[in-house]
N, C-alpha and C positions, 0 to 999 in steps of 0.2 A: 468595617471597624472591628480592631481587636476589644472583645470585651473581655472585663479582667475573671479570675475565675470566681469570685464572689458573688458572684451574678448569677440565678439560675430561672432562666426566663419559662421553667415549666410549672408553673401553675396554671394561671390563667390571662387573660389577652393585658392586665393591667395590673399585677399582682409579681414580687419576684421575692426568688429565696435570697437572701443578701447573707453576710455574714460579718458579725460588728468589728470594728477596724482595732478598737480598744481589749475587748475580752473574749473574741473570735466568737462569742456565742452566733448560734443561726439566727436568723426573726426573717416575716412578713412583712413586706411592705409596698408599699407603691413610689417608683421612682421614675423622671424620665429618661429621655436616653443623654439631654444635658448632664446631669449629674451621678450619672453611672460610672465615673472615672472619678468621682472625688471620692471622699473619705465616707464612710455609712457608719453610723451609730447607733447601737441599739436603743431602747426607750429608757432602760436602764441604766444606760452608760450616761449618752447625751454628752460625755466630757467636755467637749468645745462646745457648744449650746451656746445660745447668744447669751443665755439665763447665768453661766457660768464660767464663760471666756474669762480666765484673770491672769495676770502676770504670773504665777506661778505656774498654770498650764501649756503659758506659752513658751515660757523657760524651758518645761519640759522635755516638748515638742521641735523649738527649731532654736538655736543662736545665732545672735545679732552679731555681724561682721564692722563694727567704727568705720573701719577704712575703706570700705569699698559700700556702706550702706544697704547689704542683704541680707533677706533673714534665710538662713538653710537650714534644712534638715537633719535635724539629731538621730529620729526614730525612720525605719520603716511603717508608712501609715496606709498603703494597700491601693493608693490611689497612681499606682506608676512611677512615683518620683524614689529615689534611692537618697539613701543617706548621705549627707553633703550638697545635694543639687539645690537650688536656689527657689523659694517659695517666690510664686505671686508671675504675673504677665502684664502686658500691657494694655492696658483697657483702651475705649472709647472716648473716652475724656483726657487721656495720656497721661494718666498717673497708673503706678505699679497697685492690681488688684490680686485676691487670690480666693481663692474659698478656702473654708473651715469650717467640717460639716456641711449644712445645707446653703451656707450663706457667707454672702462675699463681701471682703472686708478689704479696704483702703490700706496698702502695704506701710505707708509711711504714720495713719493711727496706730496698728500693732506696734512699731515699733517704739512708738509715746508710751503705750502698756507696758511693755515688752519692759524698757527700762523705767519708768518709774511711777506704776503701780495703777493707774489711771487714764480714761479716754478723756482727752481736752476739748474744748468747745471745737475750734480749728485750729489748724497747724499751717504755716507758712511757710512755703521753701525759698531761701530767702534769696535765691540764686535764679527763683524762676524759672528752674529746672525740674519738673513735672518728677523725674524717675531717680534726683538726685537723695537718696533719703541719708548723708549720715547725717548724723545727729548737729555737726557742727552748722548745718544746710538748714534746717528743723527750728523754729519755734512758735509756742502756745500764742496764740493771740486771739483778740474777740472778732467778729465781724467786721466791726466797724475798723481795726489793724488790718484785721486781711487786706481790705482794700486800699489801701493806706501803702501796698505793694504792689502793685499787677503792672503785666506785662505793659509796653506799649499798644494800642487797640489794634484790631487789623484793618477795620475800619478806618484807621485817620489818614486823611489826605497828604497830611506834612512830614508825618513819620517821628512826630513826635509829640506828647501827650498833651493836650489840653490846649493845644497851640493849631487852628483853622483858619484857610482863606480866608476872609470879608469879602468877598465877592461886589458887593455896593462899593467899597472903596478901594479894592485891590490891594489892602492892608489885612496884615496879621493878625489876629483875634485872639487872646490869651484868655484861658476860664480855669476853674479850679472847681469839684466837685465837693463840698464840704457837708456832712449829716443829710446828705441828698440835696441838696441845693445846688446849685450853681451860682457860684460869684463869677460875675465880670469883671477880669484886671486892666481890660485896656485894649486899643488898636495902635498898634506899632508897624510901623516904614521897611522893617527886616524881620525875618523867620530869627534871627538868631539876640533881636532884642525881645521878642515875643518868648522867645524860650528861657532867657534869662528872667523875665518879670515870673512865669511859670515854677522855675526852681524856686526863686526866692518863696513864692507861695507855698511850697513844699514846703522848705524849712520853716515857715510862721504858722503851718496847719500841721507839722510834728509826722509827713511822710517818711517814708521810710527813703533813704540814698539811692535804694535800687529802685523805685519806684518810677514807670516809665522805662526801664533798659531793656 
């Protein structure tokens, strides 16, 4: 592994000379070898700090591209990335993450900060595309909205949401999940009267259109 030159691993077995990404001063510290490629801060600086991440730091730092949904690099900030190249990767969960300082943050909240001033409770991509962040893709909503959108489950047998065999009767089972409950709509003779009784539940419980695609 190339380590960057900010790094000077001669202290001692758990201790390195760093040098801060914001005001180049030197300091002590303990870091692992995960986070030796990101951004280091002094105690003084702290700039991106969780205490102090705000839309204007991050303005500073990267712009947001509308049309393509990135945030890039304004500054050189000592972590390998060059001016221009695109913040953030693709996590584990399949949404765009990135670090900032010592801590990683959700690509598509920055960019709620980024433009207008505040982190939201959640954020829905309303295309159900995990990495898709513009803004037009993007909005605010509580809990109980989020789910009001999700994908089709990977779980379901029929391949389509809320609609399961009846195995007792070889009929179609229509349900709807409402405030955590489960309402029963019905057993129907076709998958495609089951799915029909299912929409219509959508629209009288305020689901979102894409809800199930």
């Amino acid at each position: 592994m190339n380590y960057p030159a900010n790094v000077n691993f001669r202290i001692h077995k758990m201790t390195f000379n760093c040098t801060c990404t914001e005001c180049g001063k030197e300091f002590e510290r303990y870091i692992s070898k995960e986070s030796i490629e990101r951004a280091l801060y002094c105690p003084e600086c702290s700039t991106l700090s969780d205490k102090t991440l705000s839309q204007e730091l991050l303005r500073k730092y990267f712009l947001y591209i509308p049309s393509t949904g990135e945030l890039i690099y304004k500054l050189p900030n000592g972590t390998g990335k060059n001016v221009g190249d695109t913040f953030g990767h693709l996590g584990n969960h399949g949404y765009l993450c990135g670090y900032i300082g010592d801590k990683s943050y959700l690509v598509h909240r920055l960019i709620w900060l980024y433009l207008f001033g505040y982190m939201p409770e959640q954020i829905d991509h309303i295309d159900h595309n995990r990495t898709n962040n513009r803004i037009s893709n993007l909005r605010e909503v509580s809990n109980l909205e989020n789910h009001k959108n999700c994908s089709v489950s990977k779980n379901s047998s029929t391949g389509v949401n809320g609609v399961s065999l009846h195995r007792p009767t070889g009929k179609y089972r229509a349900y709807i999940m409402v405030n955590r409950k489960q309402i029963h709509l019905g057993l129907f003779d076709t998958i495609e009267e089951a799915t029909l009784a299912r929409e219509n539940a959508d629209i009288q419980h305020s689901f979102h259109q894409n809800h199930g695609k």
